[in-house]
C-alpha positions as CSV (number, residue, x, y, z in Angstrom):
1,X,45.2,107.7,114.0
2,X,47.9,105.6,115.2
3,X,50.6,107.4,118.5
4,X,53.8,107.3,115.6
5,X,52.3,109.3,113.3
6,X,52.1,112.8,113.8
7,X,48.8,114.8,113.5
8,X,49.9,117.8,111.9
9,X,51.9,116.1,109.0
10,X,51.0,112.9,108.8
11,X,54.5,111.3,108.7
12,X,55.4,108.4,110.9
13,X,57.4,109.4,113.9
14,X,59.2,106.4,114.5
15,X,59.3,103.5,112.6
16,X,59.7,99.4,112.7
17,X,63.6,98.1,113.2
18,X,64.4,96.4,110.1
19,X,67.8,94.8,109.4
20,X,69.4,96.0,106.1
21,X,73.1,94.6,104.4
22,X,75.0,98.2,103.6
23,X,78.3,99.4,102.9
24,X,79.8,101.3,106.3
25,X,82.6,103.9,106.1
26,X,85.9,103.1,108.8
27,X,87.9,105.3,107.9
28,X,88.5,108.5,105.0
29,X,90.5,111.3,103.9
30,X,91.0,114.1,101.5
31,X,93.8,115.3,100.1
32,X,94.6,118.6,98.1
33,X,97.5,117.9,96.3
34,X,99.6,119.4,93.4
35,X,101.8,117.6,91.3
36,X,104.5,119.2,89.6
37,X,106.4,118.2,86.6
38,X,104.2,114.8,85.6
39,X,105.6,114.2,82.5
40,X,102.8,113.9,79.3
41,X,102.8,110.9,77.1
42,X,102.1,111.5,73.4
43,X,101.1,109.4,70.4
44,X,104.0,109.8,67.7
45,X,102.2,111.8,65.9
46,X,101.6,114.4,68.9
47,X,105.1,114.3,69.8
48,X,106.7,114.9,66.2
49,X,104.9,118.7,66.7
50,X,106.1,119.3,70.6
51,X,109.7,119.0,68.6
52,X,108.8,121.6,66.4
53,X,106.8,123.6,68.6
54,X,108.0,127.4,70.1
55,X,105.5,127.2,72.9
56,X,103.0,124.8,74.4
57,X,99.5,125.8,76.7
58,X,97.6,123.9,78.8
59,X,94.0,124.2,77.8
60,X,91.9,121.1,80.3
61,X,92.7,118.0,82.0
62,X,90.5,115.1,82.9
63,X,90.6,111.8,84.9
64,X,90.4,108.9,82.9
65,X,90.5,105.9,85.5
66,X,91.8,105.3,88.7
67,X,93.2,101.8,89.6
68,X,93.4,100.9,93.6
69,X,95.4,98.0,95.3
70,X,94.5,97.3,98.9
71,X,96.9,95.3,100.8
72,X,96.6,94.7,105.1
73,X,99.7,96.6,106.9
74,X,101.9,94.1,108.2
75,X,102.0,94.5,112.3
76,X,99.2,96.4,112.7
77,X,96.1,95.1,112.5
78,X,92.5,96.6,111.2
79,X,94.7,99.2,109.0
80,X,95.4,98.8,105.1
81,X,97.6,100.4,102.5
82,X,95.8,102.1,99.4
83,X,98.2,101.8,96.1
84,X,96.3,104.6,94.4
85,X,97.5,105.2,90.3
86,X,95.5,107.9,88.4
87,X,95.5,108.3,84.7
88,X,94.7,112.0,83.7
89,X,94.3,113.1,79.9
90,X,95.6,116.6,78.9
91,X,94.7,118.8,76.5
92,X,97.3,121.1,75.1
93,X,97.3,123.7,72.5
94,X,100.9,123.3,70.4
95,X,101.9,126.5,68.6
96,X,104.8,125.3,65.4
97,X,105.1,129.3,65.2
98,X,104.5,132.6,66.6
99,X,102.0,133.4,63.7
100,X,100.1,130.4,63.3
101,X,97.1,129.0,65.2
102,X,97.8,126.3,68.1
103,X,97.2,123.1,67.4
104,X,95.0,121.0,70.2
105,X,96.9,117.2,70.9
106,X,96.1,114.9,73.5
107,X,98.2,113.3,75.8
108,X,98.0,111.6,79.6
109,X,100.0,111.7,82.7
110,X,100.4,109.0,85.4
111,X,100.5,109.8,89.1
112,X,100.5,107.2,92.0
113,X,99.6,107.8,95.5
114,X,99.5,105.7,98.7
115,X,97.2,106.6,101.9
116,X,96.9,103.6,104.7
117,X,93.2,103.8,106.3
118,X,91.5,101.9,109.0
119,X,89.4,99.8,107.5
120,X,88.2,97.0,110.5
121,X,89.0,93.1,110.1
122,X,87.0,90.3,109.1
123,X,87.5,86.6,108.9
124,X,85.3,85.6,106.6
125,X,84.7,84.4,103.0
126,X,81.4,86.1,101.5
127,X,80.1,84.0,98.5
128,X,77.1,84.7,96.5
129,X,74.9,84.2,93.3
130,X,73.3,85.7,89.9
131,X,70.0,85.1,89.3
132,X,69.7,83.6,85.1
133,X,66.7,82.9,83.9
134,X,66.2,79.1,82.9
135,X,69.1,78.0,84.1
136,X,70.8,77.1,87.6
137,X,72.3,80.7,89.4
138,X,75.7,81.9,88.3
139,X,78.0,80.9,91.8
140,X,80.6,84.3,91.7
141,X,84.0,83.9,92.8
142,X,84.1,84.1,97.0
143,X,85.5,87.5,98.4
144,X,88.2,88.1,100.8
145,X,88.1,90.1,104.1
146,X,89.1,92.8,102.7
147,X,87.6,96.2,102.9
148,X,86.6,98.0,99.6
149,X,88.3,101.2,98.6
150,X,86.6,104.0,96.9
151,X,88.8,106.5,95.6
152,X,86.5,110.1,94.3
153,X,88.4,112.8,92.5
154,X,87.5,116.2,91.4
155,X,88.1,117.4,87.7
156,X,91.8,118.1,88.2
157,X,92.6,121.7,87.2
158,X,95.4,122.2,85.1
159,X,97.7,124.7,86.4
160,X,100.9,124.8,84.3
161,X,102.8,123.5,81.3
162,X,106.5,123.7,80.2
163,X,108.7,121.9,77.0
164,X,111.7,119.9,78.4
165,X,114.7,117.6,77.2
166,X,113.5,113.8,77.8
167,X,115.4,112.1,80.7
168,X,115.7,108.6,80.7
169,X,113.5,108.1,84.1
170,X,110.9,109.7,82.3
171,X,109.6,106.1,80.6
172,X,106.8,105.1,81.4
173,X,106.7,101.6,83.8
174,X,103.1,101.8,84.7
175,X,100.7,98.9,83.0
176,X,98.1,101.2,80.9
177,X,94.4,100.1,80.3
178,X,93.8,99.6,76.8
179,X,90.7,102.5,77.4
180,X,93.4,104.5,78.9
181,X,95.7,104.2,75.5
182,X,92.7,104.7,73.0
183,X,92.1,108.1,74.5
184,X,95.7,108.9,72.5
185,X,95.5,106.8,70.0
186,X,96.8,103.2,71.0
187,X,99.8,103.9,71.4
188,X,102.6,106.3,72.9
189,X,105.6,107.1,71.3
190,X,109.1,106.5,72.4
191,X,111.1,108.2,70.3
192,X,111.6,112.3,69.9
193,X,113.9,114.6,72.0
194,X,111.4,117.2,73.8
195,X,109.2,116.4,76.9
196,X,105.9,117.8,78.0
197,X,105.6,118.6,81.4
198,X,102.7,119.3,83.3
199,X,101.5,120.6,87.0
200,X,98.2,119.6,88.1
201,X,96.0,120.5,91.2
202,X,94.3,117.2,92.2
203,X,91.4,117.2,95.0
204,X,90.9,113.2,96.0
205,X,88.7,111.9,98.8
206,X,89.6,108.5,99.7
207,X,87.5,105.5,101.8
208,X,87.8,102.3,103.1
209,X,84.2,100.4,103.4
210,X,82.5,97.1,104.4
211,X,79.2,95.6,104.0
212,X,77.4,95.0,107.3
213,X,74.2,94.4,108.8
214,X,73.1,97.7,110.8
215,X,69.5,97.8,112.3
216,X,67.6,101.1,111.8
217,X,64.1,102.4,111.5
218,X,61.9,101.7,108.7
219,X,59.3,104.3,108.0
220,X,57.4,103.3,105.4
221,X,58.2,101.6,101.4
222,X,59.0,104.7,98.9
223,X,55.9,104.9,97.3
224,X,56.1,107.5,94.1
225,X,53.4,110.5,94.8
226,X,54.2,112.1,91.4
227,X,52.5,110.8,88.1
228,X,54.6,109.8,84.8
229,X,53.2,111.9,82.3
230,X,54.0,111.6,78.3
231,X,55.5,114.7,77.2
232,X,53.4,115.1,73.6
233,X,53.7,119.0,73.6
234,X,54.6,120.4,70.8
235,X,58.5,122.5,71.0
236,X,56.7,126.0,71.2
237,X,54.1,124.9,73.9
238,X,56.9,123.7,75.4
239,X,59.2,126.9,75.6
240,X,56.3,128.9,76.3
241,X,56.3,127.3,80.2
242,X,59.8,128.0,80.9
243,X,60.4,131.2,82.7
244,X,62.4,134.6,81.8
245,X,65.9,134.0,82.4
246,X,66.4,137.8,84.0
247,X,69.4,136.7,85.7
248,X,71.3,136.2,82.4
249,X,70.5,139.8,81.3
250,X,71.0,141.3,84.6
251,X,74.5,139.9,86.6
252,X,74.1,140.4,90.2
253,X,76.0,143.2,91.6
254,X,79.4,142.2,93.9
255,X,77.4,142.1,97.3
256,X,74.9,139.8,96.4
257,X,77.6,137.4,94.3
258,X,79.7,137.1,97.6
259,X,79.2,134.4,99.6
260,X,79.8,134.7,103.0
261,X,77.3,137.2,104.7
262,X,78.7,140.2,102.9
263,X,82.6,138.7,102.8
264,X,84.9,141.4,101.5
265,X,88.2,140.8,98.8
266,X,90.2,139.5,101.8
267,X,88.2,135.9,102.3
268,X,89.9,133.0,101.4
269,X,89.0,129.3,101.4
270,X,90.1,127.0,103.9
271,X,92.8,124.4,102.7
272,X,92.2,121.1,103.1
273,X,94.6,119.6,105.9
């Protein structure tokens, strides 16, 4: 047996340096934020009810894109400005009267952010190629030195609504994907007298990355131990593997849903900074 792999398991302990081409992390940060009073943009058919509506709720929110601009901070160098602008989707339930059902309307909301990371410098132009079949490669476009952003957001949770008079800052100036508009229909109207405002809680984690070459250990290629296997049961054979689900039937009692090591009613969550 060879002195790197280990006699008891069999695994390798160390392994051959290999060079690989991956995307390195400088700098990141979360944020917890909550933003109050984003106004909601509604097709005109949306909006004609919110003026004839006594009350409004806010049922869900979603994020439908994120767009990122990444710009190097004059005077100091290594360190770049994130332009962050995220398009959320809201779902509202629109009551016309006390007595009636609520009817559910979509609309979106616009929030931009800005966050300036560390994100290294680089002097070069990176260039590179798609393979096509029969044919000479595909030359792409050549990339600055600029870091890559990566923006990852939580489901937002959608903490409050309220029905306000439309204020002429209110319009919207932000260039809207065409994806973004279709979740609403195409278009958002300009007209009506009553404005939807809503307050979301938004948890973000933002990163600034590059691609370089790091040298690290190869064990061994990831060779699949498991075998495909066609799945040609029939639907009872199949139910009849699956195991009792006791825990639906029987909640667990308040000690053993706590997390914690027994934490009591007092525990709260650390904020993020």
């Amino acid at each position: 047996m060879p002195d790197n792999v280990n006699e008891t398991t069999g695994n390798r302990i160390g392994g051959e340096p290999v060079c690989i081409d991956a995307r390195r992390v400088y700098d990141s940060c979360g944020d917890k934020d909550c933003l109050s009073d984003l106004p909601v943009y509604l097709s005109d058919a949306s909006q004609a009810l919110i003026d004839n509506a006594v009350n409004v709720r806010i049922r869900s929110a979603d994020v439908l894109n994120v767009m990122l601009d990444i710009e190097p901070v004059p005077f100091n160098r290594g360190f770049y400005s994130i332009d962050i602008t995220f398009f959320f989707s809201v779902t509202l339930d629109v009551f016309s009267s006390p007595t009636t059902a609520p009817q559910q309307v979509e609309g979106l909301c616009v929030s931009d952010k800005k966050v300036i990371l560390y994100g290294s410098e680089g002097n070069v132009r990176v260039f590179s190629s798609d393979m096509t079949s029969e044919s000479f490669d595909n030359q792409n476009l050549p990339v600055r030195s600029l870091p890559t952003a990566n923006v990852q957001v939580a489901q937002p949770i959608a903490l409050a609504v309220r029905i306000g008079n439309k204020k002429p800052y209110q319009k919207l100036c932000h260039k809207i994907p065409n994806s973004v508009l279709q979740h609403i229909g195409g278009k958002i109207s300009e007209s009506g007298e009553r404005a939807v405002l809503a307050t979301l809680g938004v948890f973000s984690i933002v990163q600034l990355m590059r691609n370089v070459q790091m040298l690290i250990p190869s064990y061994d290629f990831c060779i699949p131990e498991k075998r495909c296997e066609s799945s040609t049961d029939s639907p009872c054979e199949m139910f009849s593997r699956l195991d009792f689900p006791t825990d639906e039937f029987f909640p667990p009692n308040v000690s053993e849903d706590t997390s914690g090591g027994g934490c009591g009613c007092g525990c709260e969550n650390e904020a993020v900074d």
